[in-house]
ROSE-4610 file (N, C-alpha, C; in Angstrom, 1 decimal, always signed):
// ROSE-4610
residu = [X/X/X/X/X/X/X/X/X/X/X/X/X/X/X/X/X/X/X/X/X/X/X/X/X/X/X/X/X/X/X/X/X/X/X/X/X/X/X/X/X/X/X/X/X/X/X/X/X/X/X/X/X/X/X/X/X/X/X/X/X/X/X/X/X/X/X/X/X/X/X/X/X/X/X/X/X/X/X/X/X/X/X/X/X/X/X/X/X/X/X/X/X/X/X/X/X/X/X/X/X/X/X/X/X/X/X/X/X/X/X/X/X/X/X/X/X/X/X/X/X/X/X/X/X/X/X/X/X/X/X/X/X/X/X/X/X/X/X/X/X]
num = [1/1/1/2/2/2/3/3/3/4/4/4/5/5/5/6/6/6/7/7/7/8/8/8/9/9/9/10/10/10/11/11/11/12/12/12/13/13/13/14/14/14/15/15/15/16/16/16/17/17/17/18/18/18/19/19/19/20/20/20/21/21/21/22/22/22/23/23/23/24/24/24/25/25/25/26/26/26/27/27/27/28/28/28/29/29/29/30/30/30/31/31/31/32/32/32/33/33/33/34/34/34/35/35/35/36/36/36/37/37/37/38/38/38/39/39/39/40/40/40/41/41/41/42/42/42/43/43/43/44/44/44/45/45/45/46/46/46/47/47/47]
x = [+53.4/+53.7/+54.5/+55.5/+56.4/+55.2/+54.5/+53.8/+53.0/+52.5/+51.6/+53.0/+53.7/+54.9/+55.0/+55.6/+56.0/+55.1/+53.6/+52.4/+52.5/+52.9/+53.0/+54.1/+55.2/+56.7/+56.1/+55.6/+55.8/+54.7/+53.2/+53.0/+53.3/+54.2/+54.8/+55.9/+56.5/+57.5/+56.6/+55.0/+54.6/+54.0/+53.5/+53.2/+54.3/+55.4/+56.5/+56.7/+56.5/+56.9/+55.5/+54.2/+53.4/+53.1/+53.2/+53.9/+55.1/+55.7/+56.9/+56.0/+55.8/+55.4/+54.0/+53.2/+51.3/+51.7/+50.9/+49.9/+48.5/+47.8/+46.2/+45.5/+44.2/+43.4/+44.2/+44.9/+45.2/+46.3/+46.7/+47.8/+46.7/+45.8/+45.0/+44.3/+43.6/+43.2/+44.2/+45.5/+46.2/+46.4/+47.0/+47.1/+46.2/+44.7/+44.2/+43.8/+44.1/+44.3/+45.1/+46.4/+47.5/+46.7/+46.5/+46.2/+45.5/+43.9/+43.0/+43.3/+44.4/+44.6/+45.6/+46.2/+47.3/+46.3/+45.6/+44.5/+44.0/+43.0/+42.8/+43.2/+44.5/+45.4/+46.1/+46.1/+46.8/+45.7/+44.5/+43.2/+42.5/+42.7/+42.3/+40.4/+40.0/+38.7/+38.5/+36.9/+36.9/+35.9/+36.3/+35.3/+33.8]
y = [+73.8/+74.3/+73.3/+72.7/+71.6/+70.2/+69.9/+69.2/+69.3/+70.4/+70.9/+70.8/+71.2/+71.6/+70.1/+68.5/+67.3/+66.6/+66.7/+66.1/+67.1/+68.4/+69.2/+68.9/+68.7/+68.1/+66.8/+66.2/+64.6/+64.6/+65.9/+65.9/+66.2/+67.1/+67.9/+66.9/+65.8/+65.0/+63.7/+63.5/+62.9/+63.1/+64.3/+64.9/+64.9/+65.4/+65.7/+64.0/+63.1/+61.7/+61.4/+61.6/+61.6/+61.9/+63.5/+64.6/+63.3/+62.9/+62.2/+61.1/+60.1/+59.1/+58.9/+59.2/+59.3/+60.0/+59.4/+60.1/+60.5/+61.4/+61.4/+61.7/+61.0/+61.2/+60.7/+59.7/+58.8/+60.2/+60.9/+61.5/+62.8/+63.0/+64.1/+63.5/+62.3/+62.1/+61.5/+61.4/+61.0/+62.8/+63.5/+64.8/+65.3/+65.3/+65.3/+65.1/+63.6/+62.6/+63.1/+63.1/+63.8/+64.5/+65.8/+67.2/+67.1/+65.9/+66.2/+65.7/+64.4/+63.8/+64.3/+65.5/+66.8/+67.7/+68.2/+69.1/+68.7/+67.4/+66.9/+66.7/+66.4/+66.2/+67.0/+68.3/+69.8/+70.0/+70.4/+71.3/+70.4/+69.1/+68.2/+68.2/+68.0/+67.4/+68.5/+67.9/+68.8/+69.8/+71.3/+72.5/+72.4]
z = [-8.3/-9.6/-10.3/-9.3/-10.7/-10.9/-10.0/-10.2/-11.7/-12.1/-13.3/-14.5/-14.0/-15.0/-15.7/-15.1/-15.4/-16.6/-16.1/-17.2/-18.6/-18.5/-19.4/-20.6/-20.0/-20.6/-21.1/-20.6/-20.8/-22.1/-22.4/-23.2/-24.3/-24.4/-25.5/-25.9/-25.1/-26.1/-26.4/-25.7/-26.9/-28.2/-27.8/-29.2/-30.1/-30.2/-30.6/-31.4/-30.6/-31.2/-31.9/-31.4/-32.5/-33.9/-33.9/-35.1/-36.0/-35.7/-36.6/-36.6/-36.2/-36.4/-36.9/-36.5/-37.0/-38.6/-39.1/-40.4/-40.2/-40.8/-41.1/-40.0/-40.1/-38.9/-37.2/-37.5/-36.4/-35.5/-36.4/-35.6/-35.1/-35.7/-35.1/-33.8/-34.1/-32.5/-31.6/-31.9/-31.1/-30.1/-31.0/-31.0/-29.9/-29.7/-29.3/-28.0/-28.0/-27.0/-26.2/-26.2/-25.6/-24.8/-25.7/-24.7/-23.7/-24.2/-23.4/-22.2/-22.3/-20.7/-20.1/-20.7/-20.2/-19.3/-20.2/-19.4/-18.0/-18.6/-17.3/-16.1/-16.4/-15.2/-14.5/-15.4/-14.7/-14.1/-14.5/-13.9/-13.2/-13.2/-12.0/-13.0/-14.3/-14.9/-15.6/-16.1/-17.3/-16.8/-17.3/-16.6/-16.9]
């Protein structure tokens, strides 16, 4: 469980620094970005 928990944290304060820093598209696929290799890494790939 804390193992899931760490990638989760670490995505939410990059987002959080993306959100401030990005504009436009770039912060949407950053946005993105983030989650998908959050995801991936909690549920171990993509379903």
């Amino acid at each position: 469980m804390t193992d899931q928990i760490i990638p989760i944290v670490i995505a939410l304060i990059l987002v959080v620094i993306a959100w401030k820093v990005l504009k436009g598209i770039v912060k949407t696929v950053a946005l993105v970005a983030i989650l998908a290799l959050a995801a991936v890494f909690v549920f171990g790939g993509f379903a």
